[in-house]
C-alpha positions as CSV (number, residue, x, y, z in Angstrom):
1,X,124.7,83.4,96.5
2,X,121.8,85.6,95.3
3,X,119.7,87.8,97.5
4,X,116.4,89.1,96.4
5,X,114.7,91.9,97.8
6,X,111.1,92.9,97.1
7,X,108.7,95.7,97.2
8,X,105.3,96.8,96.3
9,X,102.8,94.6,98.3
10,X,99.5,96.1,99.8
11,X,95.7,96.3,99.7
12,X,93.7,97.0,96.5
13,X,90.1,97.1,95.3
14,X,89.4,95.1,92.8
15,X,90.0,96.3,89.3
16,X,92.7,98.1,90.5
17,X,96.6,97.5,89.7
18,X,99.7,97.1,91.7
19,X,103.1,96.8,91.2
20,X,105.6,94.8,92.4
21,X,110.0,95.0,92.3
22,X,112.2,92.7,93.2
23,X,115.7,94.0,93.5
24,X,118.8,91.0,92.8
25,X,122.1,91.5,94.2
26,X,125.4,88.9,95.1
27,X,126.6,86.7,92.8
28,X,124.4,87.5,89.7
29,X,126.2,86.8,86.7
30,X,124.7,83.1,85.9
31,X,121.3,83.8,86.7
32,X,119.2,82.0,84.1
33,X,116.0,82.7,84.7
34,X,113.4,84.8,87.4
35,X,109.8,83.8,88.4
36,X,106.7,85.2,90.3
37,X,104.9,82.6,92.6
38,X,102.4,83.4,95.2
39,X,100.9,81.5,97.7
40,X,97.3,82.4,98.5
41,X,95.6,81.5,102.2
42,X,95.1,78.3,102.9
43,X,96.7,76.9,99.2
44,X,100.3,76.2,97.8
45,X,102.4,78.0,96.4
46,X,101.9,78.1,92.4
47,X,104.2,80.0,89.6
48,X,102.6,83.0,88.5
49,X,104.9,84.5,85.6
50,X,108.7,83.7,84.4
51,X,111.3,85.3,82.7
52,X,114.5,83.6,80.8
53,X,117.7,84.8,80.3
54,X,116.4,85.2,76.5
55,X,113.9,87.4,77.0
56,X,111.2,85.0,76.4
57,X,108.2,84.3,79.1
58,X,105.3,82.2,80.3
59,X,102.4,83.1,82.9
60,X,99.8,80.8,84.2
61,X,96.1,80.9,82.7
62,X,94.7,82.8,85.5
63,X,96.8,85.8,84.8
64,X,96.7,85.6,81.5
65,X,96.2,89.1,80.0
66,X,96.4,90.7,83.1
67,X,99.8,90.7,84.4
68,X,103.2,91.3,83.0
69,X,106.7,90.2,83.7
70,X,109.3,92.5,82.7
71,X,113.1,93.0,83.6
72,X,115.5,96.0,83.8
73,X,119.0,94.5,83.3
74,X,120.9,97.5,84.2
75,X,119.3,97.6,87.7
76,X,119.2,94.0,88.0
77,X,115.4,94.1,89.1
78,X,112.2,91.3,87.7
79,X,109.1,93.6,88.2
80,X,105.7,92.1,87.8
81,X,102.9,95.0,86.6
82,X,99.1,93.3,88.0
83,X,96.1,95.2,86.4
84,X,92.6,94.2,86.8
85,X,93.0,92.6,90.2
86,X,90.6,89.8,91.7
87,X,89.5,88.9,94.7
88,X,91.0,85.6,94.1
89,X,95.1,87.1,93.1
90,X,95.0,87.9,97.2
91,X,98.3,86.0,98.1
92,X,101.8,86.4,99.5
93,X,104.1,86.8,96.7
94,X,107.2,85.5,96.4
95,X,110.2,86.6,93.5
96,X,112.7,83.8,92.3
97,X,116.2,83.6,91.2
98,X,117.1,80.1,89.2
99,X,120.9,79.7,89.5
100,X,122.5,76.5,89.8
101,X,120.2,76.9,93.2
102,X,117.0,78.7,93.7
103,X,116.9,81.6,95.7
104,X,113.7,83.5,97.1
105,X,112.6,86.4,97.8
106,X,111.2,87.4,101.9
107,X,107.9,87.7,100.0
108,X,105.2,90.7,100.2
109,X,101.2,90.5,100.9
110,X,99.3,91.5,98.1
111,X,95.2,92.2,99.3
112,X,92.1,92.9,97.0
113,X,89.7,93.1,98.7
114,X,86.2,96.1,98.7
């Protein structure tokens, strides 16, 4: 019984950065690890970044260097920092909650486009 609400989503030029903030509240006390995916036009939806209850975290090659998953345990909020945006990161983005279940986010359009 999680629910996840994000923010942050909207149009970029390329190079540029964006932020995005997802917000956990319900039943939060066993949550064992959060995740980025996105799900550009026309593709499925692929994990971007995680982070476990340890601290540790992973991110797919194409972000690599670029973005960074980060936490803030006394809000309860996974925020994923994008910098050097590309054409290609345009995608509906989507924040998740592994419990015993997974829970998602509504999801938020992220655009980079000239």
């Amino acid at each position: 019984q999680v629910q996840l609400v994000e923010s942050g989503g909207g149009l970029v030029q390329p190079g540029g950065s964006l932020g995005l903030s997802c917000a956990a509240s319900g039943s939060i006390f066993s949550i064992n690890a959060m995740a980025w995916y996105r799900q550009p036009p026309g593709k499925q939806r692929e994990l971007v970044a995680r982070i476990f209850r340890g601290g540790s975290t992973n991110y797919a090659d194409s972000v690599k260097g670029r973005f960074t998953i980060s936490r803030d345990n006394a809000k309860n909020t996974v925020y994923l920092q994008m910098n050097s945006l590309k054409p290609e990161d345009t995608a509906v983005y989507y924040c998740f909650a592994l419990q015993e279940y997974g829970y998602w986010g509504q999801g938020t359009q992220v655009t980079v486009s000239s």
